[in-house]
C-alpha positions in Angstrom: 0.0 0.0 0.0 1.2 3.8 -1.0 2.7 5.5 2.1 0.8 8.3 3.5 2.7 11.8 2.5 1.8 15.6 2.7 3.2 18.1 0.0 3.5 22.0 0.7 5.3 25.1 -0.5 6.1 25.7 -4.4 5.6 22.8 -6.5 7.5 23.8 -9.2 10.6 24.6 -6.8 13.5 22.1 -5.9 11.8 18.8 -4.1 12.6 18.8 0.0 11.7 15.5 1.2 11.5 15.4 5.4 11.9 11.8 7.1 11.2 11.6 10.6 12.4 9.7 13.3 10.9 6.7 15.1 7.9 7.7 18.1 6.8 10.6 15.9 5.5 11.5 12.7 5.6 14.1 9.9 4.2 16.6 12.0 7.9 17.1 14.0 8.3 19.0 10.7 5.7 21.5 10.8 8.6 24.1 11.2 11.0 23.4 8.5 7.5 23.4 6.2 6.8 26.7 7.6 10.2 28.0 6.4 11.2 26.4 3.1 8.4 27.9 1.2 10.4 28.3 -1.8 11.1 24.3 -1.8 8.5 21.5 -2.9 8.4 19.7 0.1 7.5 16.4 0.6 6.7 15.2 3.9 5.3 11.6 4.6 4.2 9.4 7.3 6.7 6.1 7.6 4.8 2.5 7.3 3.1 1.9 10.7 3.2 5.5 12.0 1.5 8.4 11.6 -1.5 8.4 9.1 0.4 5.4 7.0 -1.8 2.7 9.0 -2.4 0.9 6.2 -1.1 -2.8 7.0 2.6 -2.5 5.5 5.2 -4.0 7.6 7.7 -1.5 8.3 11.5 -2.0 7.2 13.9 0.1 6.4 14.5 -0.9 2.8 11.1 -1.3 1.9 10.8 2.2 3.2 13.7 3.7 0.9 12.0 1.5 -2.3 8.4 3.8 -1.4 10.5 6.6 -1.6 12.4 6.6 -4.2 9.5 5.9 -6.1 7.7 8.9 -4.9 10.8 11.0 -6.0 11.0 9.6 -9.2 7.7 10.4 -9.9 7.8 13.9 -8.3 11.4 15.0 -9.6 10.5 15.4 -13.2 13.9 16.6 -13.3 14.3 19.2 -10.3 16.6 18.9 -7.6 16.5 16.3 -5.2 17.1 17.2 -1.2 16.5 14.6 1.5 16.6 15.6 5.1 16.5 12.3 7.8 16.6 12.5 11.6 17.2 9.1 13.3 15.4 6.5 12.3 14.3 8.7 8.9 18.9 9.7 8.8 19.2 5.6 8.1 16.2 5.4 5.6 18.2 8.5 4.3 21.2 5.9 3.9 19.9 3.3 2.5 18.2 5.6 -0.6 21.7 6.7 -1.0 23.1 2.9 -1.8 20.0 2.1 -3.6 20.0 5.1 -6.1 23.5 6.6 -5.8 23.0 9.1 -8.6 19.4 10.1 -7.7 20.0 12.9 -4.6 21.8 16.3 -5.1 21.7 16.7 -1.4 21.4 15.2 1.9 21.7 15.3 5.4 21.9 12.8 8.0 20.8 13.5 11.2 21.2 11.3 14.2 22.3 8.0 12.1 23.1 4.7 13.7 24.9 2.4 11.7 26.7 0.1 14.2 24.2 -2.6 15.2 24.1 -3.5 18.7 23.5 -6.4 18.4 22.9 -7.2 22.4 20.8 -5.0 22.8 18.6 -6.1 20.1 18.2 -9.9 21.8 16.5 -7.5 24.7 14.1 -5.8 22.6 11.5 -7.8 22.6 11.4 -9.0 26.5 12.0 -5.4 27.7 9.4 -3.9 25.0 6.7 -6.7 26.1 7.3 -5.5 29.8 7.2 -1.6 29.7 4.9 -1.3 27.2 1.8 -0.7 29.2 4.1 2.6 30.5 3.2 3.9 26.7 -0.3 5.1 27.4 0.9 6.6 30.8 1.1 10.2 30.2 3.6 11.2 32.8 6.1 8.8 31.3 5.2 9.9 28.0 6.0 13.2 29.2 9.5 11.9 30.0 10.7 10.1 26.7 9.1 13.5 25.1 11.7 15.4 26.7 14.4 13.4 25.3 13.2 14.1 22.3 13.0 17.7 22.7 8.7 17.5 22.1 7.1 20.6 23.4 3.8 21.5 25.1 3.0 22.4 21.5 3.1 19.0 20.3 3.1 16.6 23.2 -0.6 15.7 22.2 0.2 14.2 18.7 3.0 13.0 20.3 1.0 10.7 23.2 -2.0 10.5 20.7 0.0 8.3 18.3 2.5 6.5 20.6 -0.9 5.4 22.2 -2.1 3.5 19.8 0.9 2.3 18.6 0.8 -1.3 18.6 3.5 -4.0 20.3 4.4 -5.6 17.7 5.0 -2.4 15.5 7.5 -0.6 18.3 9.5 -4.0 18.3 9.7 -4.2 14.8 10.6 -0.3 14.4 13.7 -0.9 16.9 14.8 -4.0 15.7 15.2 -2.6 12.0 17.0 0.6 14.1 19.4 -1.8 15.8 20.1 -4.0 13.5 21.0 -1.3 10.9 24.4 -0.6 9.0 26.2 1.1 6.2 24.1 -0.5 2.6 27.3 -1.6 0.3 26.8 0.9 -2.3 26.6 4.2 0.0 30.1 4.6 -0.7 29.4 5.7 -4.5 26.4 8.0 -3.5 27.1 11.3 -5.8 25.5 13.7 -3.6 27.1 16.2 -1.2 26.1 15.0 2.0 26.5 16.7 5.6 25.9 13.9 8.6 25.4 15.7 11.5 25.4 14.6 15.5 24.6 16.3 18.8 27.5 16.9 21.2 25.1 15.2 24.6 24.3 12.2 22.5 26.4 8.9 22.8 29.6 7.5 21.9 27.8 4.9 19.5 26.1 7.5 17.6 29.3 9.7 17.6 31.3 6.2 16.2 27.8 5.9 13.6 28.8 9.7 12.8 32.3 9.5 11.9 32.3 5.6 10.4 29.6 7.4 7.7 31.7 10.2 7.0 34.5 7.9 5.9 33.0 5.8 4.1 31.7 8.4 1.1 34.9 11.3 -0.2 31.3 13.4 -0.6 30.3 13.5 3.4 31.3 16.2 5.5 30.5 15.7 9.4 29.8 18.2 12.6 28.8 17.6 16.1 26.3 20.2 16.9 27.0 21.9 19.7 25.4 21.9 23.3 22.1 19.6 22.0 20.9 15.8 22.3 19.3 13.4 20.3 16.8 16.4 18.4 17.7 19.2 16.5 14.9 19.5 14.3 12.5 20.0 16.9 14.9 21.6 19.7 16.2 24.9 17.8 14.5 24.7 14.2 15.7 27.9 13.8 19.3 26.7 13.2 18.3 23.7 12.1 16.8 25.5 8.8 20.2 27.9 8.6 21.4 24.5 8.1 19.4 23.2 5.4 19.5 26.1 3.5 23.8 26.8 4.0 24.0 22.8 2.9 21.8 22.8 -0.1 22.5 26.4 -1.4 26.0 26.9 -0.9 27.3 23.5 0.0 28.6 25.0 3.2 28.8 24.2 6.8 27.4 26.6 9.4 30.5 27.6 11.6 28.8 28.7 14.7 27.1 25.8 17.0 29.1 23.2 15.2 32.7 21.6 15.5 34.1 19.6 12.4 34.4 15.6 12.8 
């Protein structure tokens, strides 16, 4: 079944296509939307989240085949930009070994691409026991945080992990954990920035650099004085971002330290 997607700003501008992470849902965008009016942007639901309830497993790769096709029927030879946080940053990856010629510009926010492998054996016992905690709003409240969720959106937020389903969060984290570098990201074309908060941890850091060198086109910064959350935490410089990276092919200076 077709994943669920929104489309705003100029439609005959350069495409902008927003993943989001896992435990939220194209709305953690409403921001960058509100900005990049110039852009076609492109701004759709992952399989089992969001409005994309449609009975699709989700998977990474089948995630990155949707795509792609929505691009290719979009692009009509425009521009292609693809912005991914988390869980959206490794879709991001994957479209990038599938179709190395296909994106002009990407950025890679939040990417894990070492599996941990341990920690994946746990999923399912540890999901099974705290997932009643889901529809309790004052832990909501907490994992929002960490996420950097505001007042703003904390009702979408507990609205859809509510009815998130078991199975669905254990298959969403396994395909997170189990995740790593697609052969063929190496010969990805585009100019791509992967980015990283300086408070998140030494695995994602490791993810981070191991990305970098693995493509001559990747440039990498830790983002000063933020978690796991960006997007959603200062949008403001989130968008200077974008907008250095796909216009100028440059990397903001201030709140940032080179990899």
């Amino acid at each position: 079944m077709p994943m669920h997607h929104e489309e705003y700003g100029d439609k005959n501008g350069p495409l902008l296509l927003f993943l989001h992470g896992g435990g939220v849902s194209g709305w953690m965008w409403d921001k960058q939307i509100q900005y990049f009016t110039q852009y076609h942007c492109i701004v759709p639901d992952l399989q089992e989240q969001g409005q994309s309830t449609n009975g699709t497993n989700f998977s990474i790769k089948t995630s990155a085949e949707q795509l792609i096709d929505i691009l290719e029927e979009k692009a009509a030879g425009k521009e292609i930009n693809v912005i991914g946080f988390s869980l959206g940053a490794q879709i991001t990856i994957q479209m990038l070994g599938m179709k190395p010629d296909l994106i002009n510009h990407a950025i890679i926010n939040s990417a894990l691409v070492r599996p941990i492998r341990f920690v994946k054996k746990l999923i399912t016992p540890s999901i099974l026991l705290t997932f009643p905690l889901i529809k309790n709003k004052t832990f909501s409240k907490i994992q929002s945080k960490t996420l950097y969720i505001n007042e703003d959106y904390f009702d979408k937020y507990y609205k859809e992990s509510s009815q998130m389903k078991v199975k669905t969060l254990i298959r969403i984290l396994e395909e997170n954990m189990s995740f790593k570098l697609p052969d063929n990201f190496n010969k990805a074309k585009g100019k791509i920035l992967v980015t990283v908060g300086e408070f998140e941890n030494l695995v994602m850091k490791k993810s981070a650099m191991d990305i970098v060198k693995n493509n001559p086109n990747c440039r990498g910064v830790i983002i000063s004085n933020i978690g796991h959350g960006v997007p959603m935490a200062n949008p403001t410089f989130f968008n200077r971002m974008i907008e250095a990276w796909i216009n100028e092919g440059k990397v903001l200076k201030e709140g940032t330290t080179l990899m």
